[in-house]
C-alpha positions in Angstrom: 129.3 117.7 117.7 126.0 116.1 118.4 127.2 113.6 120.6 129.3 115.9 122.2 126.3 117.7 123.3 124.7 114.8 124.3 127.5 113.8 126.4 127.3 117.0 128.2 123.5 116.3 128.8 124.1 113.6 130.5 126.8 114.7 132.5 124.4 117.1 134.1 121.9 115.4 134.4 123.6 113.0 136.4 125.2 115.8 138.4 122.1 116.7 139.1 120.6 113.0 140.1 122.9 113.3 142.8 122.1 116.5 144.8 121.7 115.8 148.2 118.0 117.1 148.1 116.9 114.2 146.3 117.8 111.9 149.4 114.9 114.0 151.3 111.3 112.7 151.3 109.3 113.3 148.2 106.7 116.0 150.3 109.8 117.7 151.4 111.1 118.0 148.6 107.9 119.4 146.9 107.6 121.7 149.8 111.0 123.2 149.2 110.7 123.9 145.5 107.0 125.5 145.7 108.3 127.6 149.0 111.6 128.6 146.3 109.2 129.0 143.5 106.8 131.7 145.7 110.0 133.3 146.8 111.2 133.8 142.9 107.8 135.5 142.0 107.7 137.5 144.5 110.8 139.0 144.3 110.2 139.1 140.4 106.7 141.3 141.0 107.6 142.8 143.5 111.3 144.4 141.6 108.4 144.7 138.6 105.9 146.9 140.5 108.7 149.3 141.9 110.2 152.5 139.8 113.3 152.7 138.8 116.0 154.0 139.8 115.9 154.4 143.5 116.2 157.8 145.6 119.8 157.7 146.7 118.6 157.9 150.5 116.9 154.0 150.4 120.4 152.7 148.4 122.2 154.5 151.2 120.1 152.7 154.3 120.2 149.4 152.4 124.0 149.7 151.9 124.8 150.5 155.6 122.1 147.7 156.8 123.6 145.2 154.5 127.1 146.3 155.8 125.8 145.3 158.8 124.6 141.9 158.0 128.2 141.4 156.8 129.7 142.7 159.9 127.4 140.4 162.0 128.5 137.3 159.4 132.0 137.8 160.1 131.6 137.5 163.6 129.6 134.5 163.9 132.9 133.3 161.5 134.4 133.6 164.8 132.6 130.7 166.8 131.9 129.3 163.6 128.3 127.4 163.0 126.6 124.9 164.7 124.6 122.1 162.5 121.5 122.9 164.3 119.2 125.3 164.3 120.8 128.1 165.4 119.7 131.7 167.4 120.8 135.0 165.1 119.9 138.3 165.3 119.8 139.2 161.5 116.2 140.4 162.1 118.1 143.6 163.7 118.9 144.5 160.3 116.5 143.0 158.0 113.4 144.7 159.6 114.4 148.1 158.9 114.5 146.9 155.6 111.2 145.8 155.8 109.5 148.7 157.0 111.6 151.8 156.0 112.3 150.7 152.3 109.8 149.0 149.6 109.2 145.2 150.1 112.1 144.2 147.3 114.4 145.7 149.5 113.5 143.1 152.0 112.8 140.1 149.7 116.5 140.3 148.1 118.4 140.5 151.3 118.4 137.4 152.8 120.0 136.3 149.4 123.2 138.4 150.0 123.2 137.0 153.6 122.9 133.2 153.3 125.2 133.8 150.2 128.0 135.4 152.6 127.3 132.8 155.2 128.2 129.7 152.7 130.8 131.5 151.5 132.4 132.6 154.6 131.3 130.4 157.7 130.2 126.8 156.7 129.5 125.2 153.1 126.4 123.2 153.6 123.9 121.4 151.0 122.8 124.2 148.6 119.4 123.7 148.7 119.4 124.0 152.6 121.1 127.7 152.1 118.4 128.7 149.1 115.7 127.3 151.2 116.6 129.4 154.3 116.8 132.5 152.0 113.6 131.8 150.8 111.9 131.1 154.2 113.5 134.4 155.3 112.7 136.5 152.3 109.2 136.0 152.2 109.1 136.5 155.8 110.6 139.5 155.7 108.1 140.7 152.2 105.2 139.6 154.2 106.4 142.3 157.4 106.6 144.7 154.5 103.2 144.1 153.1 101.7 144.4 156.7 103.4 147.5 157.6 102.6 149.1 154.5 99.6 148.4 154.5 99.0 149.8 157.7 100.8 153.0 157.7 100.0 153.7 153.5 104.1 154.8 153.5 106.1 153.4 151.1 109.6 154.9 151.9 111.1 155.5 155.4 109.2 158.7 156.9 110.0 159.2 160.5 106.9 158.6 162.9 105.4 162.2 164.1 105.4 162.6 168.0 102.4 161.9 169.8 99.4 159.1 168.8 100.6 159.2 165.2 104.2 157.3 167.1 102.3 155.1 168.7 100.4 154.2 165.7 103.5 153.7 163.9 105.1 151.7 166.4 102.6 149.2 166.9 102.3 148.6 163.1 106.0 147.8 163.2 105.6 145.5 166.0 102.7 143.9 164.3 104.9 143.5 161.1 108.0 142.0 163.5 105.1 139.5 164.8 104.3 138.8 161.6 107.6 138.2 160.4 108.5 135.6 163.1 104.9 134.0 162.3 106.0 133.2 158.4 109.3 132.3 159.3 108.1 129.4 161.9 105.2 128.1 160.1 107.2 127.9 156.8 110.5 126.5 158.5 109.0 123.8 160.9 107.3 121.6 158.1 110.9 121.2 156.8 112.3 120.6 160.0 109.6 117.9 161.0 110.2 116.6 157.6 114.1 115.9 158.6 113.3 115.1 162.2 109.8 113.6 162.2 110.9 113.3 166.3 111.0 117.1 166.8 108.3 119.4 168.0 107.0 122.8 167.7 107.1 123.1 172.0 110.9 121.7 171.4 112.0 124.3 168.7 110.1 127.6 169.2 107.7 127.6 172.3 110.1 126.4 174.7 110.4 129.7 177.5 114.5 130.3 176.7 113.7 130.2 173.2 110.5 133.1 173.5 112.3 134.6 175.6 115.2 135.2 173.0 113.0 135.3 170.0 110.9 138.0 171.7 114.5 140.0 172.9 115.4 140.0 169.6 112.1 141.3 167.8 112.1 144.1 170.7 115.3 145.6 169.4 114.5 145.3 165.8 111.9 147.7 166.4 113.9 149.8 168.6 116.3 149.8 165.9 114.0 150.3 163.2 112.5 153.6 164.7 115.8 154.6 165.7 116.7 154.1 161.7 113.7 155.8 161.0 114.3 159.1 162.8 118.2 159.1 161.8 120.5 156.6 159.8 123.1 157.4 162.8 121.6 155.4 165.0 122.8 152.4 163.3 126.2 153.2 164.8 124.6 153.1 168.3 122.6 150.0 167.5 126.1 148.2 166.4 127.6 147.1 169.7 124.7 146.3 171.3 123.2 144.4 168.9 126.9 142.4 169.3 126.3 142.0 172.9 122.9 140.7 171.8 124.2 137.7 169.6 127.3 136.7 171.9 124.7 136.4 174.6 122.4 134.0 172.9 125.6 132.4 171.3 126.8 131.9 175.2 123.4 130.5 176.4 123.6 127.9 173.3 127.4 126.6 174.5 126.0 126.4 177.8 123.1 124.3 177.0 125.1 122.4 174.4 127.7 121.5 176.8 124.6 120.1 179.1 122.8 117.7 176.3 123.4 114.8 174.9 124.4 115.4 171.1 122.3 112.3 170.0 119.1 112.1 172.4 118.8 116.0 173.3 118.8 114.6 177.0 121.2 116.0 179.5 124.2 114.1 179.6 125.6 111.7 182.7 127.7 114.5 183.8 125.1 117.2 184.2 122.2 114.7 184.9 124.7 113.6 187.8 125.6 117.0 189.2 121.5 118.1 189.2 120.7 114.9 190.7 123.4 115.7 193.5 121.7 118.7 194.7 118.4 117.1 194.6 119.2 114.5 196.7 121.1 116.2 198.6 117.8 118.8 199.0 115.6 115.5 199.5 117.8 114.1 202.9 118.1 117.8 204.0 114.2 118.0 204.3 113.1 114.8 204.9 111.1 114.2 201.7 110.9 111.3 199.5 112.9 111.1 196.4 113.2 107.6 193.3 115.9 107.3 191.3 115.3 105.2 188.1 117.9 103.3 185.6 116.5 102.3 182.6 117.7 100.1 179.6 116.1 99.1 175.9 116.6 95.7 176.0 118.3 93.7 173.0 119.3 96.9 171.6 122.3 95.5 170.2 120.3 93.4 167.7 118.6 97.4 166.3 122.3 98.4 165.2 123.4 94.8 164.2 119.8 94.3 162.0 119.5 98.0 161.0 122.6 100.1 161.1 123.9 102.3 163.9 121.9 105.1 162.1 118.6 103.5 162.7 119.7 103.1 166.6 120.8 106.6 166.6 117.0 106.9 165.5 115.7 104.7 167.8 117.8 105.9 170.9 116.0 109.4 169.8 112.4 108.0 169.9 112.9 106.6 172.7 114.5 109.7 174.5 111.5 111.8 173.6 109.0 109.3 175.1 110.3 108.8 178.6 110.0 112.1 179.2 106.1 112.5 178.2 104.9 111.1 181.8 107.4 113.2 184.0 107.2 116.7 185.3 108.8 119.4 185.0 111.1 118.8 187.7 112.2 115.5 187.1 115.4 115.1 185.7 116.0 112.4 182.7 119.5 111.9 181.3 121.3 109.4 179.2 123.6 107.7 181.2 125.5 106.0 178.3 125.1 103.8 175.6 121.0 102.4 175.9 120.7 103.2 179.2 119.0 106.2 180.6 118.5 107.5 184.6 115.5 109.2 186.0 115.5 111.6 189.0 112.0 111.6 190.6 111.8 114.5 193.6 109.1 114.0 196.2 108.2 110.9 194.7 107.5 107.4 196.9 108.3 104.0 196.0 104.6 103.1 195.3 104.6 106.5 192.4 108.0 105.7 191.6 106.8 102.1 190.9 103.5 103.4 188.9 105.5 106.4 186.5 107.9 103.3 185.6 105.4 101.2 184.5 103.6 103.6 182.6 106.8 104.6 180.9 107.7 100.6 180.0 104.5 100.3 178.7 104.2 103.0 176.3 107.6 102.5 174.8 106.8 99.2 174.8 104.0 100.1 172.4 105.0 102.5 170.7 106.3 101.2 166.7 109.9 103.3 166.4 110.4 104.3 162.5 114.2 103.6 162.1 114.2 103.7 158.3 113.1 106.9 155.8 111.7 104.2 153.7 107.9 104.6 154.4 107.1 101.2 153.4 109.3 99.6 155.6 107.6 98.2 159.0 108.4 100.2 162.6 110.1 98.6 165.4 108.9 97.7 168.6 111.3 97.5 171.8 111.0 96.8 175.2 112.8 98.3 178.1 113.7 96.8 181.7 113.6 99.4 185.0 115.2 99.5 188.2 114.1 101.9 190.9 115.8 102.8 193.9 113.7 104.9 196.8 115.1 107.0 198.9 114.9 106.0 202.7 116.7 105.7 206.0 119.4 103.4 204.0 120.2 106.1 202.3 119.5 109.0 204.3 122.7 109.9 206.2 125.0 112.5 206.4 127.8 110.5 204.4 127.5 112.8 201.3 127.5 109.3 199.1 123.8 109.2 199.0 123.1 109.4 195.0 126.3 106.9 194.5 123.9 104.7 196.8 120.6 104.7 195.3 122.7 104.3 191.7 123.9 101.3 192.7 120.8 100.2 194.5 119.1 101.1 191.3 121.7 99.3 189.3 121.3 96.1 191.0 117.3 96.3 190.5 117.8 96.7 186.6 119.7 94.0 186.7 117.5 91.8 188.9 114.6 93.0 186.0 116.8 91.9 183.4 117.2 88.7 184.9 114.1 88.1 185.6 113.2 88.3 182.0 113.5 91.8 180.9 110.4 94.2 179.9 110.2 94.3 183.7 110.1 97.3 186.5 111.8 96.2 190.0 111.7 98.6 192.7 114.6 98.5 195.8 113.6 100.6 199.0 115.5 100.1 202.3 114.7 96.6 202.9 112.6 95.3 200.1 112.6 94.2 196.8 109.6 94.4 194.7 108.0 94.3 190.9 110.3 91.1 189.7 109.0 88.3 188.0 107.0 86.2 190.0 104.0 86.4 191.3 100.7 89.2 191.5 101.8 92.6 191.0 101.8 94.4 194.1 99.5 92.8 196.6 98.5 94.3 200.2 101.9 93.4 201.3 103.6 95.1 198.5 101.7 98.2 198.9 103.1 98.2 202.6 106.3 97.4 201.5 106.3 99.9 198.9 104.9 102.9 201.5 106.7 101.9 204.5 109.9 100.3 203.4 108.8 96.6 205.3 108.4 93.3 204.0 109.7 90.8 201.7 110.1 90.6 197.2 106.6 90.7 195.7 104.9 90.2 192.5 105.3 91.0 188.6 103.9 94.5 187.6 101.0 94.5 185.3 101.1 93.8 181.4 104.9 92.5 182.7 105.8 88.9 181.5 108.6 88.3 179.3 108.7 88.9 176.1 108.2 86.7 173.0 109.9 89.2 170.7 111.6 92.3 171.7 112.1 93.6 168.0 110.0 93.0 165.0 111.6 93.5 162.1 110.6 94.6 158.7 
């Protein structure tokens, strides 16, 4: 019998070794159990401090909101869900619970949501599903706490008309602020623990993603003082509220049809379709206008000495990085495999030339963490450039104008490349400039670089070859 017992000890025990969880970094890990452990005594005080049992009205308004969750599970069933973070519009139905009921109300909720959601849409890691209930319930218990404690009203009392309305209004949109505050600051830490290449503009500050988050807190408190004047309303709220999610479901197929699953860049066929109509823009006004190809150099040797994983990773860092030097306006696309294109609107030769180089040499050294192993050592890589400029060549009424300067671009990449890689070499109607060679950019590449005259000049600064392009651990 004793062994027996043992043997079933060790059984679980081993089932438990090998929880997914365990694969995250030690901090994260950490984080995650003391975010579930605050979640599990708050909901424990929180059930301790409230009589029992309930007025039938607040099991009634918890039911119907809950049916509602349910109702707005089974439609995301629908379209199913995407691996990523995703937009919802649960907050519809979970801040009424917040304000109108005691704070339990709203602590326990998210438990029957995430529940359904594994159940009935997509089995993921459990961990990942008790974390986000977690996140969600003490977001939802801190709302509570700040309406409550603001208004003194511990069951759902309809607002009285005049400044007492407005008072009560405000608190709840200070509680829906609040609630999206905990949610983010407890949710990105686990995210950048994933993703160390994510950031907070990326995720939440981004202006579609306000814009949505701020839609979507609006008519949470539209609903919830709806709610609190009449339960009916809830019928009203329904269908809009549906209109609400298949909106921000449409705008996330329509961006995810534009990006590049691995790099978050837009793809070749949207980068190419943009960079149509801004050349096309460029030649109709007479303005200047780069075009830029870009390649890591030795990148096969990342996948061949680290896994495809790590140059999934790497192709990432690097992603993020070339766009830190552009504007808002440039466009920046991966163009397949290692290779990446830059649009460049209003932008000569000369700046086309200087926003490459500056690019080249920050990637070049910046140390790329391809491994979740913190002792191993980052690699560094290098990346070749070829620039195209838009100019009389080019600027005709043929319609073939970006096909051009892709090809005239292609052919400087290549002339980089062959002039030693970890090089920047700039085409523009009639010169060739930035190869290996000689001083980088001279008086007569300066001409040649504003006025489209003159022969191949020098090597760009901090440009020789390279001794090593990857360092390995």
């Amino acid at each position: 019998m004793g062994s027996e017992r043992c043997k079933r000890v060790r059984e679980h025990v081993r089932a438990v070794s090998g929880w997914p969880m365990w694969q995250l970094r030690p901090w994260l890990v950490a984080f995650i159990a003391l975010v579930t452990a605050v979640y599990v005594a708050a909901v424990a005080v929180a059930a301790a401090v409230e009589p029992w049992p309930q007025p039938l009205h607040n099991l009634w308004l918890c039911g119907a909101l809950l049916l509602c969750t349910a109702l707005t599970v089974e439609m995301t069933k629908r379209i199913g869900e995407n691996a990523g973070l995703i937009k919802d519009v649960y907050t519809v139905w979970e801040l009424p619970l917040a304000i109108l009921l005691p704070p339990v109300y709203a602590l326990v909720a998210p438990i029957f949501r995430f529940t359904l959601t594994q159940l009935r849409i997509r089995r993921i890691p459990l961990h990942r599903r008790v974390f986000s209930a977690a996140v969600v319930g003490l977001a939802n218990g801190s709302a509570s706490l700040v309406f409550h404690a603001i208004t003194s009203q511990r069951t759902a009392i309809a607002p009285s008309v005049g400044s007492p309305a407005t008072l009560w209004l405000l608190a709840v949109a200070l509680a829906a602020v609040t609630l999206w505050t905990v949610n983010t600051s407890l949710l990105f830490p686990a995210i950048k623990g994933s993703d160390p290449t994510v950031t907070l503009q990326e995720l939440y500050l981004a202006r579609e993603r306000v814009q949505n988050d701020l839609a979507e807190l609006c008519v949470a408190v539209l609903v919830t003082l709806g709610v609190a004047v009449t339960p009916l309303t809830i019928l009203l709220a329904f269908p809009f509220v549906t209109l609400l999610q298949r909106s921000f479901r449409h705008v996330q197929l329509v961006n995810a049809s534009r990006v590049d699953t691995k790099t978050g860049l837009l793809n070749a066929g949207t980068w190419e379709r943009e960079a149509a109509t801004e050349v096309a823009r460029a030649v109709r006004t007479h303005t200047s206008l780069a075009v830029a190809l870009i390649d890591i150099d030795h990148f096969k040797a990342v996948n061949d000495s680290f896994g495809h994983l790590a140059g999934d990773r790497a192709l990432r860092t690097v992603a993020r990085a070339l766009s830190i030097p552009l504007r808002e306006y440039d466009l920046v696309g991966r163009f397949g495999g290692e290779e990446f294109a830059l649009l460049l609107p209003q932008t000569k030769a000369l700046d086309a030339y200087r926003i490459a180089q500056r690019i080249r040499t920050h990637i070049g050294s910046m140390p790329i963490t391809v491994s979740d192993d913190t002792d191993a050592e980052p690699v560094r890589l290098s990346i070749s450039i070829g620039v195209a400029a838009l100019g009389a060549r080019w600027d005709s009424s043929s319609g073939a104008q970006l096909t051009e300067l892709l090809a005239a671009a292609d052919g400087a990449l290549y002339q980089a490349k062959r002039s030693g890689r970890n090089q920047v070499c700039v085409v523009t109607e009639n010169a060739t400039f930035g190869a290996s060679g000689h001083d980088a950019f001279g008086v007569r590449g300066h001409a040649a670089a504003e006025n489209g005259a003159g022969g191949t000049q020098g090597t760009p600064e901090a440009a020789g070859p390279v001794t090593e392009v990857i360092q390995a651990p």
